[in-house]
N, C-alpha and C positions, 0 to 999 in steps of 0.2 A: 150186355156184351153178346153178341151175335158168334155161336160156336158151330160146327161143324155140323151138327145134329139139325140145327136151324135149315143150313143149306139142303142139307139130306133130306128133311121133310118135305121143302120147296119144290125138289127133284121130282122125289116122291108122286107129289103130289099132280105138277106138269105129266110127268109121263102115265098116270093113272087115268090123266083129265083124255092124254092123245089115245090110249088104247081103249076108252070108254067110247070116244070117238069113232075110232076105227071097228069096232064091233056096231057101233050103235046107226051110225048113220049109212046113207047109201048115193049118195052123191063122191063122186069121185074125184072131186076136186076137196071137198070136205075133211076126206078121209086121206088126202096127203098132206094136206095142210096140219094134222092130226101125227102123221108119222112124223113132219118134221119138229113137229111140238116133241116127239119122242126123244128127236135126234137131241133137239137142244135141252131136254134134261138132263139125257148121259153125258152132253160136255158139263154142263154146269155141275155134276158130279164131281167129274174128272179134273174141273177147275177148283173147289171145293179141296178134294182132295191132298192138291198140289198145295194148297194156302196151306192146310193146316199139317203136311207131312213138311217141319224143318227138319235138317240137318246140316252140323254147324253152321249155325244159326240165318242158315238160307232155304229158302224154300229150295224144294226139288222141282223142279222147269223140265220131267221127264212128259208128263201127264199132258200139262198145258202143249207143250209140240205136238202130242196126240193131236187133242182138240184142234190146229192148225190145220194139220191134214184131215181131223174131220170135218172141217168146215169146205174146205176143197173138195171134198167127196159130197157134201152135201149142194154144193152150187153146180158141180155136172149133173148131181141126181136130179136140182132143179130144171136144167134144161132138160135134159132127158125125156123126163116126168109129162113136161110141159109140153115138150111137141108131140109124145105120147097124145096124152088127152084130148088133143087138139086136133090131132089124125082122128082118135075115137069119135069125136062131137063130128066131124065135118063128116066122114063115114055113116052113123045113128043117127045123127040131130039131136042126141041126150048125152049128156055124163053122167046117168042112173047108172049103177052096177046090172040090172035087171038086161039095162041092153048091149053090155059089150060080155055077159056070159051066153049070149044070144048070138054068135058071130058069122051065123050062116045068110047068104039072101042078103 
């Protein structure tokens, strides 16, 4: 049987994999790709959570609306992000970190 601890691990372990990421690499498309691995541990948390918090005898569906809205916040951060990077490379000609902390010239 598959208990809370399980999911908590899984989390765990996604979001340990996106901040390994985000420290380790230096492509900047890598390293968002990396924060949204973040995002979607703490829903799956939050999902997590909500499964195994009943009361009488219904789960609590407060958590999971969280994660609703954070997925909303998560699809503007995608565009955002996205034409972001996209200004940076046509600007550079790189998505290195090396060359958008470089922003002079």
């Amino acid at each position: 049987m598959i208990t809370l601890s399980h999911y908590l691990i899984v989390s765990a372990l996604l979001f340990a994999l996106g901040l390994a990421g985000v420290v380790a690499r230096r492509n900047i498309l890598i390293i968002y790709m990396c924060l949204e691995m973040m995002l979607s541990a703490a829903s799956l948390t939050l999902v997590a959570f909500t499964r195994f918090h009943v009361t009488d005898g219904l789960p609590d569906f407060a958590a999971q609306s969280l994660v609703f809205f954070t997925i909303t916040v998560a699809a503007a951060e995608v565009a955002v992000g996205l034409a972001i990077i996209v200004a940076l490379y046509r600007a550079k000609q790189s998505v290195e970190t090396e060359a958008v902390t470089k922003l002079q010239g």
